[in-house]
PLY file of the C-alpha trace (Angstrom):
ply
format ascii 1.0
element vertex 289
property float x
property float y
property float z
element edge 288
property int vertex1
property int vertex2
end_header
0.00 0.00 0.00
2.69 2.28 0.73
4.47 1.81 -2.46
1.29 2.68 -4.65
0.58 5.82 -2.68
3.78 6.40 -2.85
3.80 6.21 -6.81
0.43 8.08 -7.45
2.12 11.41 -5.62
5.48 10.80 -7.43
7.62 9.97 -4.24
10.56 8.34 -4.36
11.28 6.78 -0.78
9.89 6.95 2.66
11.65 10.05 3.91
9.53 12.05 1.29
6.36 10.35 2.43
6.98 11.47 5.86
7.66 15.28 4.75
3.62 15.38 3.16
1.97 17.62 5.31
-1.22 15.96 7.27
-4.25 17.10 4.58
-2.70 14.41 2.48
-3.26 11.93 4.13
-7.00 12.80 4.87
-9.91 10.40 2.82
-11.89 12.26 0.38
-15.38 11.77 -0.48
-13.78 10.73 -4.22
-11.13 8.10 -2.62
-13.94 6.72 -0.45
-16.36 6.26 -3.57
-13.52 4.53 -5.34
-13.09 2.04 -3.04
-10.01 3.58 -1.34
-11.30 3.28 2.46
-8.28 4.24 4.03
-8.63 1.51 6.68
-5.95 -1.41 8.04
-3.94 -3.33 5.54
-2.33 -6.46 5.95
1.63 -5.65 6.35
2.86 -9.55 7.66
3.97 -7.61 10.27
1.49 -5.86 12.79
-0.99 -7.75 10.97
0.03 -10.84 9.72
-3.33 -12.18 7.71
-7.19 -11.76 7.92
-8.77 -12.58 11.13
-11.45 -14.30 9.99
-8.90 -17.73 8.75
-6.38 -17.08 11.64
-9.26 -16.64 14.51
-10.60 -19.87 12.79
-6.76 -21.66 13.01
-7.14 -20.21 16.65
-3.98 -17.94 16.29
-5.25 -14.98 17.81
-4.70 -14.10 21.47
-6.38 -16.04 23.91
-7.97 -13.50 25.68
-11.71 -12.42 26.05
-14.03 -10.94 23.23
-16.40 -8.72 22.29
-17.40 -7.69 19.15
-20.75 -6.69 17.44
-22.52 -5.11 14.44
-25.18 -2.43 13.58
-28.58 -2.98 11.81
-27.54 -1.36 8.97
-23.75 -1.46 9.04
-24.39 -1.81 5.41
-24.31 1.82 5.14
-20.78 1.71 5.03
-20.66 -0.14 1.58
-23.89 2.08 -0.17
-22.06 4.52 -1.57
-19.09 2.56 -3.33
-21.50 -0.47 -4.26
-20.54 -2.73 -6.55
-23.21 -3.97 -9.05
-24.79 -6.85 -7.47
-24.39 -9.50 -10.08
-20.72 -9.17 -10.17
-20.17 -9.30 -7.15
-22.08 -12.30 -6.61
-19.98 -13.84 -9.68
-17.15 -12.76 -7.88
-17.79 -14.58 -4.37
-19.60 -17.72 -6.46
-23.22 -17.12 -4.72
-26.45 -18.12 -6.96
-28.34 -14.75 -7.73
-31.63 -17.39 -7.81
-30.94 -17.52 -4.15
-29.87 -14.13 -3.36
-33.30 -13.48 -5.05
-35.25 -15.46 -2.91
-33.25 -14.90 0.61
-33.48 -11.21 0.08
-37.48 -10.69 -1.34
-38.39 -9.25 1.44
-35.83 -6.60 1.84
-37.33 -3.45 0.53
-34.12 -0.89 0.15
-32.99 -2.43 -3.65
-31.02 0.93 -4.36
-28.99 -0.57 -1.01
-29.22 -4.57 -1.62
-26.11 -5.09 -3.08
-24.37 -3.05 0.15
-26.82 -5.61 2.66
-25.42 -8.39 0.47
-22.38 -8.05 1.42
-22.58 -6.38 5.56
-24.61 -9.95 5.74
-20.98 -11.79 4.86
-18.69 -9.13 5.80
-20.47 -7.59 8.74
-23.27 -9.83 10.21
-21.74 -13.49 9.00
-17.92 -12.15 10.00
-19.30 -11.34 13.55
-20.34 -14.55 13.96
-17.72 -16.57 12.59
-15.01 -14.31 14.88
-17.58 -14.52 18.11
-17.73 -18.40 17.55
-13.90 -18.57 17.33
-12.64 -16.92 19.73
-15.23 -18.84 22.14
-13.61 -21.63 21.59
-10.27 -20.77 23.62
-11.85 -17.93 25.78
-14.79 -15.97 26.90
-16.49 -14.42 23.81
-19.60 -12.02 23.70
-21.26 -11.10 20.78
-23.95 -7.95 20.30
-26.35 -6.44 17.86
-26.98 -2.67 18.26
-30.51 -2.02 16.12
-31.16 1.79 17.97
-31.97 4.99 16.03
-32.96 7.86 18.50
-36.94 8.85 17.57
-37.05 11.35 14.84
-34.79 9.29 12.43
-36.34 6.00 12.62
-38.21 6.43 9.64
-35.76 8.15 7.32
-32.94 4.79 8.03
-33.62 1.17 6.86
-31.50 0.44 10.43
-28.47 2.03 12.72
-25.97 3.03 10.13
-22.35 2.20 10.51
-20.70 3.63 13.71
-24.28 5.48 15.27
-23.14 2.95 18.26
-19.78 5.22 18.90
-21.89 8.42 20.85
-23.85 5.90 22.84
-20.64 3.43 23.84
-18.73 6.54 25.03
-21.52 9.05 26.41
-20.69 11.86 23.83
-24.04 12.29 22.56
-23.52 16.17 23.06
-20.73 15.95 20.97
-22.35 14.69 17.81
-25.04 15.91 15.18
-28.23 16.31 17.04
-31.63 14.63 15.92
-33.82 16.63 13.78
-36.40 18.89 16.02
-39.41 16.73 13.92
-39.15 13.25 12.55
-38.05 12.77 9.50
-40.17 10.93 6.38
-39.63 7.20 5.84
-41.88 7.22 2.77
-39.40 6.73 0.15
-36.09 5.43 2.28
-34.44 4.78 -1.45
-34.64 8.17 -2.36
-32.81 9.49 0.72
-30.28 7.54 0.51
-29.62 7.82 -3.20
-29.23 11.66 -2.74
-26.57 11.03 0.11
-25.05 8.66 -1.86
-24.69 11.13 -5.04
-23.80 14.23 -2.94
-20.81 12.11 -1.76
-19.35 10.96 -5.99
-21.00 14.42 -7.28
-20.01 17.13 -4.99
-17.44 15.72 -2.90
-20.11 16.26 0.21
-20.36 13.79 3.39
-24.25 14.27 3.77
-24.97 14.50 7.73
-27.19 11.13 6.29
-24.10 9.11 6.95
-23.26 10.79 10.33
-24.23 9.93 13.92
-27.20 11.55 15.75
-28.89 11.81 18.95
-31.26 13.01 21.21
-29.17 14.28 24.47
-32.53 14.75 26.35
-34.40 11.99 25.02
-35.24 8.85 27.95
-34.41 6.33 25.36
-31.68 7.53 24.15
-30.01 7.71 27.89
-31.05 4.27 28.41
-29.47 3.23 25.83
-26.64 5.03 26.39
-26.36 4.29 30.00
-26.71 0.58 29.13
-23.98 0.82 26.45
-21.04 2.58 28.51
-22.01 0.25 31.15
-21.44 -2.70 29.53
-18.06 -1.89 28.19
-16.50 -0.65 31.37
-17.58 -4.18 32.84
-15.78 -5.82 29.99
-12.85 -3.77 30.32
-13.03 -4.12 34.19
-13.90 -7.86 34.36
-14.16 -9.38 30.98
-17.72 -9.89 31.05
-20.10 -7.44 30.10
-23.02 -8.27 32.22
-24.70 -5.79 34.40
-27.01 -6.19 37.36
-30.08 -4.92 35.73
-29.71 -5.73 32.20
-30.78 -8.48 29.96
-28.37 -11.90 30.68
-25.79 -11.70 28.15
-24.97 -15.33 26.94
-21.57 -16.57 25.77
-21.54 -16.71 21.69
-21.10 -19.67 19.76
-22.74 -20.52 16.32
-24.96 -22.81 17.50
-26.83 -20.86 20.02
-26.26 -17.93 17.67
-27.83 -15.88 20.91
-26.32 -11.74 20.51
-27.25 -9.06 23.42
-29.22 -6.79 21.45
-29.58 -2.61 21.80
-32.86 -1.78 20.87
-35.53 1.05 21.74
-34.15 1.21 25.24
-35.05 -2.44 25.62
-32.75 -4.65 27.37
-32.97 -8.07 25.02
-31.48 -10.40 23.01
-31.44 -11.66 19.42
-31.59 -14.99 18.20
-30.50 -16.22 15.30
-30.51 -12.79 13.53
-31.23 -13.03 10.25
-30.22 -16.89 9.75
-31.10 -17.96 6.48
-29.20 -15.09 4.77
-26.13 -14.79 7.33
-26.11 -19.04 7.29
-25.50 -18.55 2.94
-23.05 -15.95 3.51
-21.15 -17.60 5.95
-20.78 -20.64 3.86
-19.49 -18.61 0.97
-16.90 -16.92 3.47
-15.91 -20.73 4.89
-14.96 -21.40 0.74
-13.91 -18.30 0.00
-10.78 -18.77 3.06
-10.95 -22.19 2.87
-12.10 -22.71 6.27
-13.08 -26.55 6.58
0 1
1 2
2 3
3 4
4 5
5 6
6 7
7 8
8 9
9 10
10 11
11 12
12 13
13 14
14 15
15 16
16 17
17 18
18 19
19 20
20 21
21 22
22 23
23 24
24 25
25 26
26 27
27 28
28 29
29 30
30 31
31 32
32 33
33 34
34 35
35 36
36 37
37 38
38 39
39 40
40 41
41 42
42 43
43 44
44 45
45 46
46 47
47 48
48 49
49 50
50 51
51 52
52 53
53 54
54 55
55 56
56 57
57 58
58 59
59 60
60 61
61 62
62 63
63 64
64 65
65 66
66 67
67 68
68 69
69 70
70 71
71 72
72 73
73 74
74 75
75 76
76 77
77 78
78 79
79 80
80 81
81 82
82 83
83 84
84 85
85 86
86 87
87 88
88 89
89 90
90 91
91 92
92 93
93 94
94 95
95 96
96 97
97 98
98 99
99 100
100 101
101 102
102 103
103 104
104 105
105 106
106 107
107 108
108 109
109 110
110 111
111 112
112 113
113 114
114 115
115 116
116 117
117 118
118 119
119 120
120 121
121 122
122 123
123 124
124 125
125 126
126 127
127 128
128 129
129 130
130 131
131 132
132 133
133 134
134 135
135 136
136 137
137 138
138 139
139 140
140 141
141 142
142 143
143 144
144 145
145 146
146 147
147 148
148 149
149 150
150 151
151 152
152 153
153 154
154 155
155 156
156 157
157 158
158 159
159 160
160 161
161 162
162 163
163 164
164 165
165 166
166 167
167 168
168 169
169 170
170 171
171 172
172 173
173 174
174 175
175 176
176 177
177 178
178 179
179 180
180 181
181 182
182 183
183 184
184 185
185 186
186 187
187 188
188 189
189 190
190 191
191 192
192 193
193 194
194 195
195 196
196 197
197 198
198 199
199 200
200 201
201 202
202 203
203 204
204 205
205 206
206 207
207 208
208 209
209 210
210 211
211 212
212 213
213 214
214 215
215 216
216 217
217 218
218 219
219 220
220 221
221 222
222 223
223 224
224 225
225 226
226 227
227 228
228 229
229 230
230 231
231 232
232 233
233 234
234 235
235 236
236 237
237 238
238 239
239 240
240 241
241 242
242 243
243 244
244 245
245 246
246 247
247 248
248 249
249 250
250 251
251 252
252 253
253 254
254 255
255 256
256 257
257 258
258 259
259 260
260 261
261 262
262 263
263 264
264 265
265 266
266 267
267 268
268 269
269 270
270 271
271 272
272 273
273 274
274 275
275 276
276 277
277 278
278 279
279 280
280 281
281 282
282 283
283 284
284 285
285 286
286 287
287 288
């Protein structure tokens, strides 16, 4: 990775890399609709292969786990899509049963995006939960919570609307509209975002974390989130006196501690049929036996 950004500025070693001043190493909305996320590469070093075959070869640390994905982490994917049939060529999936698996998901300006956060988000989640359980403790969670006047306008909680309620710092992001927003035509919404982002070069506030800083539900939440974390990181379990029991994760239970509507509950087998197909693509794909 180094050496290609390296060659598309014209630098010639490492020395000159480290002279660019900091803008140029910031993602824009162009690099981002390319497919140039900007995010953690495999280097053989710090990271020596995917997690998903080495969790499954049990060489990660043996220590406790906790990961977890959002309703609609396939936000992340919408606006650098790739054409569903290819990419379905690509990974070997039938689209006969992509068709049928997916007939009831509404959003098909976004169902090449879900397609893939079921293998990459929802089915990876699993797989890495189920893993790790096998050597140590291993938790697993589904965060599903949009605060009231947004509901509508979202087909779920986009990718990283967890982060303000995890960390308390709901004053420190967008806040929710003063009046709900439409959910009459989701498609449309998110089609705009999406072309404000390759048009204009503009991060709609679509894509971007809001909340309701004096809304009950939204505390809950919240207070149920930061919670649960400082447990974890206190006593490597996340339970709390007060909350819903939150079960060890393995695949066949396929039980995750769900955030929802300032509910405490749980989620069983979340979306099976669809995150069962992708996860046996994913076990071919890394040759996972």
């Amino acid at each position: 990775m180094d050496a290609k950004y390296m060659a598309s500025l014209g630098l010639k070693d490492l020395e000159e890399l480290r002279a660019l001043p900091a803008d140029k190493f910031v993602m824009m909305p162009k690099q981002f609709e390319e497919g140039e996320f900007g995010g953690a590469f495999i280097d053989g070093k710090v990271l020596i292969g995917d997690p998903i075959p080495l969790f499954a070869q049990g060489k990660q640390h043996k220590v406790p786990f906790m990961i977890g994905t959002n309703s609609w982490d396939a936000s992340f994917f919408v606006p650098s899509q790739s054409p569903l049939n290819p990419y379905l060529k690509k990974m070997g999936q039938d689209p006969k049963v992509i068709e049928k698996l997916y007939t009831r998901f509404k959003d098909k300006c976004a169902l090449s995006a879900e397609v893939m956060a079921d293998a990459w988000y929802r089915g990876s989640v699993k797989m890495l939960a189920d893993s790790a359980g096998k050597d140590a403790p291993s938790y697993a969670y589904y965060f599903n919570y949009l605060t009231p006047n947004i509901r509508a306008s979202h087909p779920g909680a986009p990718h990283t609307f967890e982060i303000p309620y995890v960390f308390g710092s709901m004053g420190f992001v967008l806040p929710s509209p003063t009046k709900p927003e439409s959910g009459e035509n989701q498609c449309s919404v998110i089609e705009k975002a999406s072309a404000d982002l390759r048009q204009r070069a503009i991060w709609s506030t679509y894509w971007f974390p809001m909340t309701d800083i004096n809304d009950k539900q939204d505390q809950s939440i919240s207070g149920q989130m930061s919670k649960s974390w400082a447990a974890f990181a206190k006593t490597n379990n996340p339970n709390v006196s007060g909350q819903a029991d939150w079960p060890l994760y393995n695949l066949k239970a396929d039980v995750l501690r769900e955030f929802n509507q300032g509910k405490n509950g749980l989620v069983h087998a979340l979306e099976k049929d669809r995150v069962d197909y992708q996860i046996k693509t994913l076990r071919v794909f890394y040759r996972i036996d």
